[in-house]
N, C-alpha and C positions, 0 to 999 in steps of 0.2 A: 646501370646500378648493379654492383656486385653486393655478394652475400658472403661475409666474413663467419665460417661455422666456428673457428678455432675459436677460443676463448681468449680473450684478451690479459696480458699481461699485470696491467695495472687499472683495473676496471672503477670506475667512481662509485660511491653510492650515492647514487641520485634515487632517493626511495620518495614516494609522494602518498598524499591521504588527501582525499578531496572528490556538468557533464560538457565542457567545450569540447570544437570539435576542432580539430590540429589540421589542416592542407601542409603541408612543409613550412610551417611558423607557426608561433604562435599568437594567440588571440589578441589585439590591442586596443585599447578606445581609441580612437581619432574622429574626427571631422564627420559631419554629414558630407556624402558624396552629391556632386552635383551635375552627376551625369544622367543623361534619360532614361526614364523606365522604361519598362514593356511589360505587356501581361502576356505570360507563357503557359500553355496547357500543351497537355499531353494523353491521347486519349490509347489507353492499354488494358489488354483482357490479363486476367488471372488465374491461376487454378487453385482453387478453393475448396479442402476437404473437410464438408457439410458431412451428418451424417446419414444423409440419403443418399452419400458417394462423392465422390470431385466434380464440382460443377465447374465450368469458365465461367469470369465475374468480367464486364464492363463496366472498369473506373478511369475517372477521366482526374488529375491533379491539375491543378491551376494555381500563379503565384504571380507575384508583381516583383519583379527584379531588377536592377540596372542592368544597362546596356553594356558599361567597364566599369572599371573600379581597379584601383590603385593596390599592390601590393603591400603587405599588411593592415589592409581597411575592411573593418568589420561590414559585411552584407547582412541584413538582417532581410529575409524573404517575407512578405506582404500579402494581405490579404488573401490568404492561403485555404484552397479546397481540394477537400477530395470526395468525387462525387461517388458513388457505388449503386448500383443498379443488380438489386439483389432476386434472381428467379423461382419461378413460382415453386421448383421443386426445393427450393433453399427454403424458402419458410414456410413448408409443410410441419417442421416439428412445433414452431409457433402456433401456427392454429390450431395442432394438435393440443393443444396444451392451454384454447379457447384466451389467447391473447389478441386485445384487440389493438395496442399502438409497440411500435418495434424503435429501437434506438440504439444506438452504439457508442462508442469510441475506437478511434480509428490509429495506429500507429506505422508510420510509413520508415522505412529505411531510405534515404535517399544517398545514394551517391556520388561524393564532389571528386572532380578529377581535375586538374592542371599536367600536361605534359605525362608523363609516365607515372604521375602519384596519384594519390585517388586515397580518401577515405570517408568512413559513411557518417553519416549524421542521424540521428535517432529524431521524426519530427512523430511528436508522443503529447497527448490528450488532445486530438483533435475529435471535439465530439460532434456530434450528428442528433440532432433533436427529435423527440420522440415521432412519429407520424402514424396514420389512422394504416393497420395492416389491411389490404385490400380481399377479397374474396377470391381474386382472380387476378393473374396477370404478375410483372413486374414490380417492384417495391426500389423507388429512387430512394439514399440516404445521402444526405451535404454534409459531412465532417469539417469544420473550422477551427481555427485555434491559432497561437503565435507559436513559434517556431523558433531553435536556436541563430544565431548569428553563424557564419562564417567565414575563414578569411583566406588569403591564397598567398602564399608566402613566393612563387614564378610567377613570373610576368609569361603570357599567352593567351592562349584560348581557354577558357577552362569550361566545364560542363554539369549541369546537375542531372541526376538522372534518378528515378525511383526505380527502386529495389523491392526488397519484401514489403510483404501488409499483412499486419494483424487486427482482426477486426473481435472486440467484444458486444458482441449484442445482444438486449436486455429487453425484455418482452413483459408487458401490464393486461392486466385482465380488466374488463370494462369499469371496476371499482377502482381503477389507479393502483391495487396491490400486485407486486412482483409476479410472474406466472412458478410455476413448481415442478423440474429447476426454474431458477430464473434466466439463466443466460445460458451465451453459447461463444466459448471465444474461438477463432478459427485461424490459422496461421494460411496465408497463402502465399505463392509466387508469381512472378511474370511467365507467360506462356513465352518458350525460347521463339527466337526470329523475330523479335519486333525490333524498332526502335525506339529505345526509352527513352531520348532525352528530352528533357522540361525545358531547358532554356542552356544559352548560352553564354558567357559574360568574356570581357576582353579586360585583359590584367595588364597596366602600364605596370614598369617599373617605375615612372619618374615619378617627383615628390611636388607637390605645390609649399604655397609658406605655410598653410594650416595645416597639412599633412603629415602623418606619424612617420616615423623612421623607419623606411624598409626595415625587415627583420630578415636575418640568415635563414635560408632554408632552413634543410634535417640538419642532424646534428655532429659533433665529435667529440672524441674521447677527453676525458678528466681524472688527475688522478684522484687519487683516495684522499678524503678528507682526515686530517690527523685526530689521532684520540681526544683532545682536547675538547672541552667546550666551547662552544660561540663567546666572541665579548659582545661590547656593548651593541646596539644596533647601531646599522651603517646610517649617515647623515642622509637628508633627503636628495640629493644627489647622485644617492646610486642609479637610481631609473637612468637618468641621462647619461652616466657615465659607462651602461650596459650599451646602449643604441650609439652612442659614438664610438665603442669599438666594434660595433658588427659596422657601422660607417666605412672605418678604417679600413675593415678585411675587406669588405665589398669593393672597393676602391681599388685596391692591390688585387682581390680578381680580374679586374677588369680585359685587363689585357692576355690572363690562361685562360689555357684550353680548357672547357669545364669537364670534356671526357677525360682528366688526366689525375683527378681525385676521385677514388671510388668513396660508394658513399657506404656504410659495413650497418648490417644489423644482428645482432649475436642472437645466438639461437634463443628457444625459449627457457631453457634451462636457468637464465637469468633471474626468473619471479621465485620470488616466496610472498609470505605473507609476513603481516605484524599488527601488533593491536598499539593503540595508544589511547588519550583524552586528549578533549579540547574544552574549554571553558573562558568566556568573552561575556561580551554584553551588547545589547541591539537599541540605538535610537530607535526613538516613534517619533520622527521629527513631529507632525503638526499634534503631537499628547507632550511635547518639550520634556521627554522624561526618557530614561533608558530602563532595558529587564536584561536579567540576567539571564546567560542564555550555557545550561549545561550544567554541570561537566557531561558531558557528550562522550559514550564510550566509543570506536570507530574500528572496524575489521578493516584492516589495507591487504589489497593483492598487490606486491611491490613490480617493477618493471614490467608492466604490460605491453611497453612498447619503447624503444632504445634505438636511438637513431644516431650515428657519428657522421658528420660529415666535416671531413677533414678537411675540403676546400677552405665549406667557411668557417672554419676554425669552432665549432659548435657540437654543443651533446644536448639531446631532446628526451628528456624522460616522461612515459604518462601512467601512470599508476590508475586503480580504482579502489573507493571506500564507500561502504553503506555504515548509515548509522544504526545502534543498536540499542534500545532500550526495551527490555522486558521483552524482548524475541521481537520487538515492532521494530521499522526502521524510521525512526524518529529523535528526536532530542529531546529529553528529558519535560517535562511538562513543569512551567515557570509559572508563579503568581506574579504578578507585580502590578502599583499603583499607581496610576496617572491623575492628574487636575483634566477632566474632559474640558474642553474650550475653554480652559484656562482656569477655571474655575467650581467644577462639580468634579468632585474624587469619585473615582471608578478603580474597582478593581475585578481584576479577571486574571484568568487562566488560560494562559496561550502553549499549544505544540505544535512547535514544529515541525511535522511529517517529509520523509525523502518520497520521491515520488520517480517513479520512470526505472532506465538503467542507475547502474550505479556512477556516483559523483564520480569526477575525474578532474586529477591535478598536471601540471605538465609545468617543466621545469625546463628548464632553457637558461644552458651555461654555454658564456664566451669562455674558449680557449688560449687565445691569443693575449693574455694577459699573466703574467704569474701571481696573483691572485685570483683567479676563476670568478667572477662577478658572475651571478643567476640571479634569476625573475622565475617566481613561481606564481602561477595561476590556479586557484581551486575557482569550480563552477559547481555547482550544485542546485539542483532541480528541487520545490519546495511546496507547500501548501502549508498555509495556518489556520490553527483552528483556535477556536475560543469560546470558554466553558468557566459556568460557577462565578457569573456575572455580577457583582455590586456597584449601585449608583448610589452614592451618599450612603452606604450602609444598609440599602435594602437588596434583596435581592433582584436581579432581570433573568426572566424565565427565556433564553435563548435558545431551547432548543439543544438534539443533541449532534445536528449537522451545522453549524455556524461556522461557515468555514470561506477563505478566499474562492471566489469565483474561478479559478485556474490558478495554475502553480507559475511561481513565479519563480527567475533567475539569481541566484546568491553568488555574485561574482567577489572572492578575495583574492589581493594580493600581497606578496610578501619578497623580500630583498635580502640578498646576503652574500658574500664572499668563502671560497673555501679554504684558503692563506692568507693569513692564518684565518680560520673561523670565526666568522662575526654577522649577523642579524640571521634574517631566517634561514634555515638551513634543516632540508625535511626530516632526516634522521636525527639532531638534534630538536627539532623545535624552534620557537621562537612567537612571534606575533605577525598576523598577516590581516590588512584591514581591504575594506571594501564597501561597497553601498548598494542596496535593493531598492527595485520597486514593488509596492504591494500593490496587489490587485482590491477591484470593489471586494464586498463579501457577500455570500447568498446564504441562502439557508437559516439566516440567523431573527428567531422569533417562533413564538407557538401562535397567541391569541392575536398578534401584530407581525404586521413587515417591520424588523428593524433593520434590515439590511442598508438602509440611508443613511441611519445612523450611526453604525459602524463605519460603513464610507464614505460617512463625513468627517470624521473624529481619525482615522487612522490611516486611508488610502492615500497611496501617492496620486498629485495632480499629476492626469495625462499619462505621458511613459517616462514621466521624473525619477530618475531614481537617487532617493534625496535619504535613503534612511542607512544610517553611517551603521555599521559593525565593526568590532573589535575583536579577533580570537587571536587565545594564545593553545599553542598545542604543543605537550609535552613531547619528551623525546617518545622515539618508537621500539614499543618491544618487539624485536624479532624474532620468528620462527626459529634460527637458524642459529640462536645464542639466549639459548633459553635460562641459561644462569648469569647473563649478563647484567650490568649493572642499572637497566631501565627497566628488567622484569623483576616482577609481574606490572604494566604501566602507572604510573602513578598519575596522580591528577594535579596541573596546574595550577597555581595562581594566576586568575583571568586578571589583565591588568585591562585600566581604562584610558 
């Protein structure tokens, strides 16, 4: 891999607003794999600066993973722990502080590598259930939770392996009230000389009939999209006609030498920022009704990561955006009215909160076409909450935590060409669709558990994810053209 520092001639803009985690591809739905698991652990000390001093922590990560798995096939890691075995001088400030149960959440850095590439994955709200603090001795904590998918664009060996850990942990006094402070969040690392790795997976290239279309590794260069607008959007065809020309180029590498294409990544000087809006609407499938969801203001940090790889004829952009309303990272807080089981009107107040790192988009244009055909992906990490309840017009006292049991995944996508300009296109805009799962919900009731009845009326069955969305995102105002003709952002018309 060479490192191109010069600046490139005719650089694209590929800018994104939109957490997947990129291997050299990007992320695609396909098939359940039907190769054999394994359950992988890994057991690693840490150093942990408590404020009694650096302690070493014995955690042990455990996961159920395939054995191989097919290039461009989503892995999704299972039944996932991490254990933490926390020492007596570590929760000295706990019991100073006359707490009798300890709990956390747990966020691990893990490390995916294939061949020479390697990038990390954020596994974030792994929580750990409260437990009785002891008087003496050791304190075990079991952190669970689900975890991002991801996917491996070389076929090899590729490897997962933990990295950092951040632990927040949260301390109750024998009345179940917070201790004062309440918590203690700790960042730790691995003690050097171990070996970290959790598992390992074998990456075919070949494809079965149900199997997605390999994807190009990293990426290569594109030029500049013309001043013009977008037309109309591309026919549903484009997806297919993206994965038949990365087909094509794969086929014609076949027979070079791969060391004869460097692969160039331009320095950082690349990012700016930009603001834009976005404004859609969100099925409830089993409430048979949609809400409107926004106008959503959104901070983008442009080119965080720019990949050319000019074998495979490919340019790889991934950007990051957090939402912003009223200094919270959230989306606008929506009423809207549904028929509960088809037939009892409910209305409520749903927001949606971001949750974890910040959302990440990743853009992926074929070169090898003189129309540049891209596939862009926003993922976005999420939790909802729901407030200011009516059944039939009375009010339901839900509490002021009613909220999804864990954050769940907002996978969009969106299709466009950049000659001439037509469907989605990050710096113009455009509409990008997609489908969620919601989680059960907790929290929600004072005098009663209604928590059943929220997920009854709203959850996805299983890990269905059945609930369609629609956004459309205006153009982007950038840092870098501040009298241009998208600032100060304007807000969409959200179509359905």
């Amino acid at each position: 891999m060479t490192v191109d520092a010069r600046p490139a001639a005719r650089r694209p803009i590929h800018w994104a607003v939109g957490g997947a985690l990129v291997v050299a591809t990007a992320l695609v739905p396909s098939a359940e794999s039907a190769a054999a698991e394994q359950r992988s652990e890994v057991a690693l000390r840490y150093a942990c600066p408590f404020p009694s001093g650096t302690e070493e922590v014995d955690v042990a990560v455990s996961a159920v993973l395939p054995t191989s798995a097919r290039t461009g096939e989503e892995i999704r890691p299972g039944q996932v722990s991490v254990d933490v075995s926390l020492p007596p001088t570590a929760l000295a400030r706990f019991r100073d502080l006359d707490a009798e149960t300890l709990s956390a959440v747990a966020r691990l850095t893990v490390r995916n590598t294939v061949g020479d590439r390697s990038a990390d994955a954020s596994w974030q709200d792994l929580n750990a259930p409260a437990v009785a603090l002891p008087d003496e001795g050791d304190l075990a904590l079991t952190a669970t939770g689900d975890v991002p998918t991801v996917s491996f664009g070389s076929s090899g060996r590729a490897a997962l392996a933990p990295a950092a850990l951040a632990l927040s942990l949260a301390g109750r006094t024998g009345d179940g009230e917070p201790t004062t402070p309440p918590g203690l969040d700790v960042a730790c690392e691995p003690v050097p000389g171990q070996e970290p790795e959790l598992a390992a997976i074998t990456v075919r290239g070949d494809t079965g009939p149900t199997a997605p279309a390999p994807r190009p590794e990293e990426s290569g260069p594109a030029p500049e999209p013309t001043p013009s607008r977008p037309d109309e959007g591309l026919p549903p065809t484009a997806r297919e006609r993206i994965d038949a020309l990365a087909d094509e180029r794969r086929e014609a590498l076949a027979d070079e030498d791969p060391g004869s294409c460097p692969i160039e990544i331009p320095p950082e000087w690349v990012m700016t920022t930009a603001e834009t809006y976005a404004a859609g609407y969100a099925n409830a499938a089993k409430l048979d009704g949609a809400a409107a969801l926004g106008p959503a203001f959104m901070k983008v940090v442009l080119n965080k990561r720019y990949i050319n790889d000019s074998c495979a004829s490919t340019v790889d952009v991934t950007s990051e955006v957090d939402f912003d309303y009223e200094g919270r990272r959230q989306l606008p807080p929506t009423k809207a009215t549904f028929l509960s089981y088809g037939f009892m009107p409910t209305t409520a107040t749903m927001t949606l909160e971001q949750v974890g790192p910040p959302a990440a988009i990743h853009t992926h244009t074929v070169t090898n076409t003189p129309t540049y055909p891209e596939e862009t992906t926003v993922t976005a990490q999420l939790v909802m909450r729901l407030s200011d309840v009516e059944v039939n017009g009375v009010p339901l006292d839900v509490g002021p935590d009613c909220r999804t049991e864990r954050s769940f995944e907002q996978v969009l996508r969106g299709y466009g060409q950049s000659y001439p300009p037509a469907g989605y296109l990050v710096a113009f805009g455009g509409s990008l669709t997609g489908y969620a799962h919601i989680p059960p919900f907790e929290g929600c009731g004072v005098t009663e558990d209604l928590d059943p009845i929220f997920t009854s009326a709203i959850s996805s069955p299983g890990k269905k994810a059945d609930n369609y969305t629609k956004m459309t995102q205006a153009p982007l105002c950038v840092a870098t053209n501040p009298e241009g003709p998208d600032c100060p952002p304007k807000v969409p018309d959200p179509e359905r």
